[in-house]
DOMAR-875297 format. One record per residue: x, y, z of N, C-alpha, C in turn; residue in three letters. Coordinates in pm, whole numbers, plus 50000, padded with zeros to 5 digits. Layout:
XYZXYZXYZAla;...
# end
This chain:
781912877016593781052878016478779662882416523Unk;779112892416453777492895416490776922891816392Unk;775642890516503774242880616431773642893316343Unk;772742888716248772242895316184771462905716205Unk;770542900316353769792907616441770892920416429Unk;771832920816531772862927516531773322938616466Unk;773352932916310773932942616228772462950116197Unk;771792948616175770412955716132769692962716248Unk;769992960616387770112970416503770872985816457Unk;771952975716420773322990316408773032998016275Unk;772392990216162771722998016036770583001916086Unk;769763006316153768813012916207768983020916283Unk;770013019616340770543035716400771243043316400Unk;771803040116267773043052516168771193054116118Unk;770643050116055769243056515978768193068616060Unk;768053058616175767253066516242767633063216412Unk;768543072216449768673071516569767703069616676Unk;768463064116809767073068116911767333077617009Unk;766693087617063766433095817119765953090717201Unk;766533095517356766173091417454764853105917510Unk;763963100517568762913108217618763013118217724Unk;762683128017738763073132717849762203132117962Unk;761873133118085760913131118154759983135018164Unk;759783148118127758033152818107757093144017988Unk;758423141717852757713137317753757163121817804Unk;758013116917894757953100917953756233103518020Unk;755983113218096754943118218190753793114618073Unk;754043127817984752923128017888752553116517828Unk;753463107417750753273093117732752373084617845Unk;753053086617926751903076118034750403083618092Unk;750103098818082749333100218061748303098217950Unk;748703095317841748203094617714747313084217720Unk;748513067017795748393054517803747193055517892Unk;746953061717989745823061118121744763065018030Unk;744533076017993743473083517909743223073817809Unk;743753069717760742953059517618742893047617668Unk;743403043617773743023030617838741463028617894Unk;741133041917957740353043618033739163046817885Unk;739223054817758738573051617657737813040317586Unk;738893033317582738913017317543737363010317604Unk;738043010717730737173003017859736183006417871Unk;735553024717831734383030517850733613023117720Unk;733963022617596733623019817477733493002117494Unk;734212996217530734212981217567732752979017640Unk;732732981617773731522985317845730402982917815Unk;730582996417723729043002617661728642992717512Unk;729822985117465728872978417356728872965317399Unk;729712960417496729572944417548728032944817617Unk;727342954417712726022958017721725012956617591Unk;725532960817520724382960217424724612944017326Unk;726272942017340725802924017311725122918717382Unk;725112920717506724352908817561722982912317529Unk;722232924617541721262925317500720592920517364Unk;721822919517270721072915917134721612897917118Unk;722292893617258722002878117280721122876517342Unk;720642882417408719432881017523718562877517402Unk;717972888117310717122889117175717142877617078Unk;718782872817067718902863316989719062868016854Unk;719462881216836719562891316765721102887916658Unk;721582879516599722922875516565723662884216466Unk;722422890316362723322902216281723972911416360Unk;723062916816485723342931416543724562921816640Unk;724662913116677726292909016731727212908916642Unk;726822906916535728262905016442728862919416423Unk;727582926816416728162945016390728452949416472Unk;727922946416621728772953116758729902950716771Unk;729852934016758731372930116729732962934216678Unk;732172938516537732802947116439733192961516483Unk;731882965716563732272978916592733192984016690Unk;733012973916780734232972316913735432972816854Unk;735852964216770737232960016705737592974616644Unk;736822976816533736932994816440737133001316594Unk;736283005416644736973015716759737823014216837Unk;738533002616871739243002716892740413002616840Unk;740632997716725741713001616633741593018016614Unk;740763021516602740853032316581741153042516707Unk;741163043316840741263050016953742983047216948Unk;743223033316898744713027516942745653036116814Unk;745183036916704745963042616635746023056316641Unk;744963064416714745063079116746746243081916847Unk;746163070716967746913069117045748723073317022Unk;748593059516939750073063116867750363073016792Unk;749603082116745750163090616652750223101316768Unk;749503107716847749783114116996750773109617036Unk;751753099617073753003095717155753863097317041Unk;753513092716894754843102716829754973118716792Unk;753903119516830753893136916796754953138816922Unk;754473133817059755223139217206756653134517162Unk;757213122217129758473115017047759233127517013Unk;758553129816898759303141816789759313154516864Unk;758733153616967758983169817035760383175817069Unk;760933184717022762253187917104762563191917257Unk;763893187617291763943188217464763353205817497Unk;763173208917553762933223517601764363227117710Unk;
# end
């Protein structure tokens, strides 16, 4: 008898199969991952610097918005991210 998990595995891939990657596209993927990692961290950096500066100040609005702004850019770098690894996804083998 299969678990439910199971059957809804197997209804997800009569729907939408998976395609296995081929190795350049595997390449490009983990280049993608390095490059926006290394984004992230530059952007992390540069506004954790300027929190401390506006704790140094005692400055609490301008932390709450750096705060904010860290989080937005990064959601936002992360979701560019993914839409780049499914574009490479959907690529056909060559």
């Amino acid at each position: 008898m299969k678990t439910a998990y199971e059957l809804a595995m197997e209804r997800l891939n009569k729907t939408a199969p998976i395609t296995p990657l081929t190795p350049e596209q595997k390449a490009q993927i983990a280049e993608l991952d390095s490059q926006y990692k290394a984004k992230i961290a530059d952007r992390e950096i540069f506004i954790k610097s300027k929190l401390e500066q506006a704790r140094a100040t005692g400055d609490w609005e301008a932390m709450e918005a750096l705060e904010k702004q860290l989080a937005s850019e990064r959601k936002a770098l992360l979701a560019e991210l993914e839409a780049k690894k499914e574009k490479i996804r959907q690529q056909k083998a060559k």
